[in-house]
Every structure is written in structure tokens, then in C-alpha cells.
ROLUM-284450 format. One record per residue: x, y, z of N, C-alpha, C, O in turn; residue in three letters. Coordinates in steps of 0.05 Angstrom, whole numbers, plus 5000, padded with zeros to 4 digits. Atoms other than C-alpha are relative to their C-alpha. Layout:
XYZXYZXYZXYZala ...
REM end
This chain:
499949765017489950825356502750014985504849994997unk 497349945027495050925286500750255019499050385032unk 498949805013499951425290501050024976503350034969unk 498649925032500051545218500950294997500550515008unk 498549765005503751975189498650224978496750104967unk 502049785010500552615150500849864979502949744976unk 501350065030497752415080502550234982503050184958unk 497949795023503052985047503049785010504749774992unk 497450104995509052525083500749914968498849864953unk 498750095021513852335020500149684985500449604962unk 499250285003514151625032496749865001496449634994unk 502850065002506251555038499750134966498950014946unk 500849935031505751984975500949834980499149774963unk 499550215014509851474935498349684997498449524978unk 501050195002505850964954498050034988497349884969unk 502949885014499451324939500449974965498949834952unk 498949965019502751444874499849734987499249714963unk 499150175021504150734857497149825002496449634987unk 502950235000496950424878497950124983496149994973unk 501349925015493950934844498849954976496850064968unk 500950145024493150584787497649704997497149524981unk 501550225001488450124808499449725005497449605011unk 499750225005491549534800500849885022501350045041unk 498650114982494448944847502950104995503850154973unk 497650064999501449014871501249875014499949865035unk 499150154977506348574910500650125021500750365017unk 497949894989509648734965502450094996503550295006unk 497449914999515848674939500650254974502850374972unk 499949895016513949094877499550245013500650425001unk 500749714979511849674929503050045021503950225035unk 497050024983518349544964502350184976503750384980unk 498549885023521849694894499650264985501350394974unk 499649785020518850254861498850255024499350495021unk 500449734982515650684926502649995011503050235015unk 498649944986522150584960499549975034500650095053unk 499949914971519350435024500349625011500149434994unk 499950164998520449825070497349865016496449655007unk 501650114996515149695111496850114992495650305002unk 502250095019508849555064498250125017497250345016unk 503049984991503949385115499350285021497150335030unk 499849844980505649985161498250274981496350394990unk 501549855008503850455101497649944992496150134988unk 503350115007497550045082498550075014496250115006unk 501649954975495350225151500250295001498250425006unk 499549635004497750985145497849994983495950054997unk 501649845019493051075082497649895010496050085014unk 502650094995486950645103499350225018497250345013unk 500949884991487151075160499150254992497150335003unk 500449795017487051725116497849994984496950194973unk 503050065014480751415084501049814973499549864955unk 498850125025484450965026498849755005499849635025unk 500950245008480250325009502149814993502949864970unk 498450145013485149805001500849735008502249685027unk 500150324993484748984995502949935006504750105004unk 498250235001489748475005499449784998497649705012unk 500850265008489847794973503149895001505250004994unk 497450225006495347284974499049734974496849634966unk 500250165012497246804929501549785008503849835015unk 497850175000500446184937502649874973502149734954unk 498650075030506246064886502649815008504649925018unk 498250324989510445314902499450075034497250145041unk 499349954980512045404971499350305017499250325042unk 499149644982511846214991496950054996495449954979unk 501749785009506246664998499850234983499250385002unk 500249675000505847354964497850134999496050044985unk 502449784993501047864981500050224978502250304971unk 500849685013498548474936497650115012495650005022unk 502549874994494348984950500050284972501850374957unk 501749885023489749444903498650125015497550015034unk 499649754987488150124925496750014977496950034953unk 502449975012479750134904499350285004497550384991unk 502049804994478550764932502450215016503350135037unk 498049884990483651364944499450195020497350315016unk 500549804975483851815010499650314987500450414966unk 500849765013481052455003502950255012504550255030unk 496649815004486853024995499550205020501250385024unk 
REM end
């Protein structure tokens, strides 16, 4: 069982905020403009709140990066 943190928290709302749009983002682009550090911690906060949301990696030379894309937003 999550302890997520309530759907109004600040640092969940930013995130909400930046997936909102639909689109993929990286990690580290969710790192930069929500301000928060751990990604996957809030990915798991909103899914649990009801938030639809993939993850895909890519491989680019050597590294991985991950985005995720927010299909379906938690209900308010």
C-alpha cells in the first residue's frame, strides 16, 4: 500500500501541471520545470489518485531516458 500524498500537495500539483499537456516528458525535464526530485515517487502518487500514465524509454548512445505521458488525469 502507497502512502501518497493528497492530490492538492504542491509538489504533486506541479507535476500534474506539467503532464498535463499530454505530451511525453523526461525525467530530467520533470526534474527541471516541476521542481521535484524523485520522478518515479510522484508517478506513483498520481496513478494512485487515478492518473493514467505510461513510461517508455529510449535508448540514446549508451544511457537510457525514460518519459512519461499523462493519458488520462486524476479526478479533482
Amino acid at each position: 500500500m502507497i502512502r501518497a500524498a493528497a492530490l492538492t500537495s504542491p509538489r504533486l500539483q506541479r507535476v500534474l501541471q506539467l503532464l498535463s499537456d499530454g505530451r511525453p516528458h523526461t525525467t530530467r525535464e520533470i526534474v527541471r520545470k516541476a521542481r521535484v526530485m524523485a520522478v518515479n515517487a510522484c508517478i506513483s502518487e498520481l496513478r494512485h489518485h487515478g492518473a493514467e500514465i505510461t513510461c517508455s524509454q529510449q535508448i540514446v548512445g549508451d544511457q537510457r531516458r525514460f518519459s512519461y505521458c499523462m493519458t488520462k488525469a486524476p479526478k479533482t
